[in-house]
Every structure is written in C-alpha cells, then in structure tokens.
ZAMARGU-4260 file (C-alpha; in steps of 0.2 Angstrom, whole numbers, plus 5000, padded with zeros to 4 digits):
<rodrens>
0) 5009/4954/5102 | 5024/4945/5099 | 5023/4937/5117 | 5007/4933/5117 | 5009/4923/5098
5) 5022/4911/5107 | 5014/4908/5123 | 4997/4896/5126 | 4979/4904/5130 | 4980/4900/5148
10) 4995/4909/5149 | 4993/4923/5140 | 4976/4925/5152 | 4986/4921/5168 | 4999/4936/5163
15) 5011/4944/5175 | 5026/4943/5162 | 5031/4947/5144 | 5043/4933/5140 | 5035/4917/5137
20) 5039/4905/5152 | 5037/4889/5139 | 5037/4897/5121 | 5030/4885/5108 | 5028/4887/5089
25) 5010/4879/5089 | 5000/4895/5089 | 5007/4902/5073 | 5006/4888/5065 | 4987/4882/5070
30) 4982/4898/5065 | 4991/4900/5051 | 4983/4880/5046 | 4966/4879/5054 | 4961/4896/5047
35) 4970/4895/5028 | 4979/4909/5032 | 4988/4906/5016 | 4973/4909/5005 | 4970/4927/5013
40) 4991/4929/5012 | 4988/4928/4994 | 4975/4937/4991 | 4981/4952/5000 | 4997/4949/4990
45) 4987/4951/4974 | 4979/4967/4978 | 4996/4975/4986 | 5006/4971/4970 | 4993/4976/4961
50) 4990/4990/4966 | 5007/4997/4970 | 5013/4993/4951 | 4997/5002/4947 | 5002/5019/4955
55) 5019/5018/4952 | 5017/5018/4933 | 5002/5028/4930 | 5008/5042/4942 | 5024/5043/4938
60) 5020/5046/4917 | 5010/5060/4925 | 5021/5067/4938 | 5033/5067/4922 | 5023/5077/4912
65) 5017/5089/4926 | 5036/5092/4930 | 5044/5094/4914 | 5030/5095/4899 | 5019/5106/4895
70) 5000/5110/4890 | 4984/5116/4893 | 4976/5119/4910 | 4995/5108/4917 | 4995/5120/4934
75) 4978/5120/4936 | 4976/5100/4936 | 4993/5099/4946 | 4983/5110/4960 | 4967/5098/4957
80) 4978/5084/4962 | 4984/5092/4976 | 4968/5099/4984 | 4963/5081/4983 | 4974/5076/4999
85) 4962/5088/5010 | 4946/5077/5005 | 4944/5062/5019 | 4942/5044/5010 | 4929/5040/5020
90) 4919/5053/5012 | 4918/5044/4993 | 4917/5026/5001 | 4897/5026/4998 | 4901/5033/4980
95) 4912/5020/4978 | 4902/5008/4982 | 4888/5012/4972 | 4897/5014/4956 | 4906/4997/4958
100) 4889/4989/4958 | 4883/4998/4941 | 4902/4993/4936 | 4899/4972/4939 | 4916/4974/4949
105) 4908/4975/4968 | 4918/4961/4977 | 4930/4958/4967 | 4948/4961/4969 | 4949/4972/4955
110) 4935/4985/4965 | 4948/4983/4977 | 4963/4989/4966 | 4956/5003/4956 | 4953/5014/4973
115) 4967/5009/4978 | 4975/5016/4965 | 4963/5032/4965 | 4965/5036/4981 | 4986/5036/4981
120) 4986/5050/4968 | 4986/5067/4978 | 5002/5060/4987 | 5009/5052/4971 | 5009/5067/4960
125) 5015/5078/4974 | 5029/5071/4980 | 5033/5062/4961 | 5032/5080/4951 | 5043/5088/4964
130) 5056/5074/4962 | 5055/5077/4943 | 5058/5095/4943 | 5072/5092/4953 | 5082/5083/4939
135) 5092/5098/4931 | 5084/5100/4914 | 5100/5101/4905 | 5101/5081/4907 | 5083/5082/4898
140) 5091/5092/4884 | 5106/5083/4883 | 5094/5068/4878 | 5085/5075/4864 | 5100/5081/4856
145) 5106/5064/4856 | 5089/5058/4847 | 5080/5053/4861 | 5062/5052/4861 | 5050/5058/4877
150) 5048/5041/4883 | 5066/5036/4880 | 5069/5051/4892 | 5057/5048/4905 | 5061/5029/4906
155) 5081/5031/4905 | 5084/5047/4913 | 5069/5052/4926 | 5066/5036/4933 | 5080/5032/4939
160) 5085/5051/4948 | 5069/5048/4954 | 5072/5030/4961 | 5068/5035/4981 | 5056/5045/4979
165) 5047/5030/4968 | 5052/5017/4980 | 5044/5029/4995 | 5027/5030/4984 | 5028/5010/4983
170) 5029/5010/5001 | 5018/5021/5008 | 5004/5013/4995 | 5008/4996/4999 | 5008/4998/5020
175) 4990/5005/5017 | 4985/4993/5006 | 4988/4979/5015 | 4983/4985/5032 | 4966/4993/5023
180) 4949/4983/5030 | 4937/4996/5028 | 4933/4995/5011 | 4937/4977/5010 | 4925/4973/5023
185) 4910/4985/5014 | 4914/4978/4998 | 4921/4957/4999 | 4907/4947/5003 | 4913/4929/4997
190) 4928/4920/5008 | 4937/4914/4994 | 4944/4933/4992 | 4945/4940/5009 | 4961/4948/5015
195) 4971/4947/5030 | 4963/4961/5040 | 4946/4951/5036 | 4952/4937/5043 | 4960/4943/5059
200) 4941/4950/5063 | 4936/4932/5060 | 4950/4928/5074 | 4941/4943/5083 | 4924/4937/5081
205) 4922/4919/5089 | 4912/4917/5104 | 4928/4914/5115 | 4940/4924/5109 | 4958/4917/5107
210) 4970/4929/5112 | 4986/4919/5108 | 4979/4914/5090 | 4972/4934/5088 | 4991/4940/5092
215) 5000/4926/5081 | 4990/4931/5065 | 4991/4948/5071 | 5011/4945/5068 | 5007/4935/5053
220) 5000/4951/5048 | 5015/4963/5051 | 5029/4954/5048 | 5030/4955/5029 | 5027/4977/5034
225) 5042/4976/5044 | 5052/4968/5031 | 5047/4980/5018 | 5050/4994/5026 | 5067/4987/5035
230) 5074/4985/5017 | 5070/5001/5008 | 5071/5011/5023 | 5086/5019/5015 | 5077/5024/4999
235) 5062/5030/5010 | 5072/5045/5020 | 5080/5051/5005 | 5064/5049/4996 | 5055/5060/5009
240) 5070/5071/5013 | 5067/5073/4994 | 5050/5079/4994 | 5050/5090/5009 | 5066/5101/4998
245) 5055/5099/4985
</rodrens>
C-alpha cells in the first residue's frame, strides 16, 4: 500500500519491485485534491469524535454505578450488557435502519453516531465496571468522609484510576468507527456527508481502476489509525492487562 501510493500507475502495473524506482508525491496529493478528500476527512472526524466522547461519558457514569453503587435489578442489567457482546451487529442493521427512517435521522451523521454509540456498550461496560471495582473502596470512603458528593467522587477519584482502561474504550471505538462502511454505505446517500471508506469505494468503483490513487487514499485512510494507536499504545496494554485481571 505504501509503495504503490508513491509510484505511478504504469509502474505499479509493471511490478516486479516494492521500492518505487522514481517515487513522487503526485498521487497523494491528486487524490487527496481531485476527489476532496478533505470533505470526507472531516466528516469521518465528526462522527469518530462524536461518537468516542459519546461512549466514553455515558458508559463510564454506568460502569460507575454498576461497580460501586447500588440498586434494583444492578447484576441483572450488568449481565444484560454483557450478553449483548454475543449478538452479531449485522443482525440489528435492518432494525436500525428502519427505525432511523420513523426517527427523521436516516442519512444523517447523527444515525451514524447514535449506533455507534449503541453498539460499543457490551465492551464498554465490561471492561469499564471491572476497572471501577478495582479502585480499593477505602479511597471511595475516604471521599465521602471528606464531603464529597457521588459525582465529585466519580469524576476526581474513578476517572482518573481508571485512565487506561478509558483511553483503551476511546481506541477500540474510534478505530471501528472510522474504518466502519457498512452502515454508512446503507445509510448516507448524499455526497456531502460520506466518509472516508465511502470514498475509497468511489476510488474502487471507476471503470479503470487507479491502483496507485486506490493505495494512496488507502494510506490517507490509515495514517491518522497508526498515529492514534502509536500514541496511547501505552495506556492501551495497561488498559487490557487491566481488564483481563479484572
């Protein structure tokens, strides 16, 4: 992939060797031009952001009150939650579909978000509420004696013990979300909000199929992944190592 994006079509057809024999910047940036790239970069933004600040606040309030609070029918929703991670996602897209039609929100960024968001919260609250129990309750109870309130206690005490398993959450919902093309491509139907994977298939989809410009939005595609993960790689181990314990 990251050959290919440096080299021209005829010499990505003629093969024979990875390392381009006259790399050139020209493919990345005509494709990142001629097909407004930019437009879809943003858009795809939107709908990460969106959608990772969404899971990380609401699913961590309930991870919260799953590990440390407690009330009626608590254990058998927690299990509700979890049992969710054996049902396929495929399996609710028509659902999904149908009742973003009633709700006036089918091909709209927000149809995109609130699934998003949905469809994150068996992993979430599993790996969240295990983080949660983990912070000794004596901290908890130092807290209140002190005069803090619940939320006071949630936001300066749990969240930040809980800081890798939180950044993990981010990155395992953002990575998906960006990548996801499925539901976008069901679901988007005017240009001016399509995503990145939409407009790689665009690349895809031509008659005479650009294999250099395929490869170079490809690697416009996966760069800001790497980077993401490259710089909370650390909080993503201990987050994991965290749950697995857990």
């Amino acid at each position: 992939m990251v050959s290919a994006a440096f080299k021209t079509q005829q010499e990505v057809i003629a093969g024979g060797h990875l390392i381009p024999r006259d790399p050139t910047l020209s493919t990345l940036v005509d494709t990142w031009n001629r097909l407004h790239f930019f437009d879809y970069f943003v858009n795809s933004l939107q709908v990460t952001v969106a959608t990772t600040v969404g899971v990380v606040v609401i699913y961590s309030a309930a991870s919260y009150a799953f590990a440390v609070l407690h009330f009626p029918g608590r254990v058998a929703l927690y299990r509700l939650f979890v049992a969710l991670l054996f049902v396929p996602g495929v399996v609710t897209l028509l659902p999904v579909v149908l009742l973003e039609n009633r709700l006036a929100i089918l091909g709209t960024h927000l149809g995109l978000v609130l699934p998003f968001v949905n469809g994150t919260a068996p992993f979430a609250v599993l790996l969240l509420t295990n983080a949660f129990r983990s912070v000794p309750a004596e901290l908890r109870d130092s807290a209140r004696v002190d005069g803090a309130g619940e939320l006071r206690i949630f936001a300066r005490v749990y969240l930040p013990l809980a800081r890798p398993a939180l950044v993990t959450i981010a990155l395992l919902t953002a990575i998906p979300t960006w990548n996801e093309y499925l539901l976008t491509r069901v679901s988007l139907n005017d240009p001016a909000t399509y995503t990145l994977p939409i407009a790689l298939q665009a690349l895809k989809s031509s008659q005479v199929v650009q294999y250099n410009s395929l490869m170079a939005g490809a690697l416009i595609v996966v760069i800001p992944v790497i980077i993401g993960f490259l710089a909370a790689q650390r909080y993503f181990v201990n987050g994991l190592t965290g749950a697995i314990k857990g």
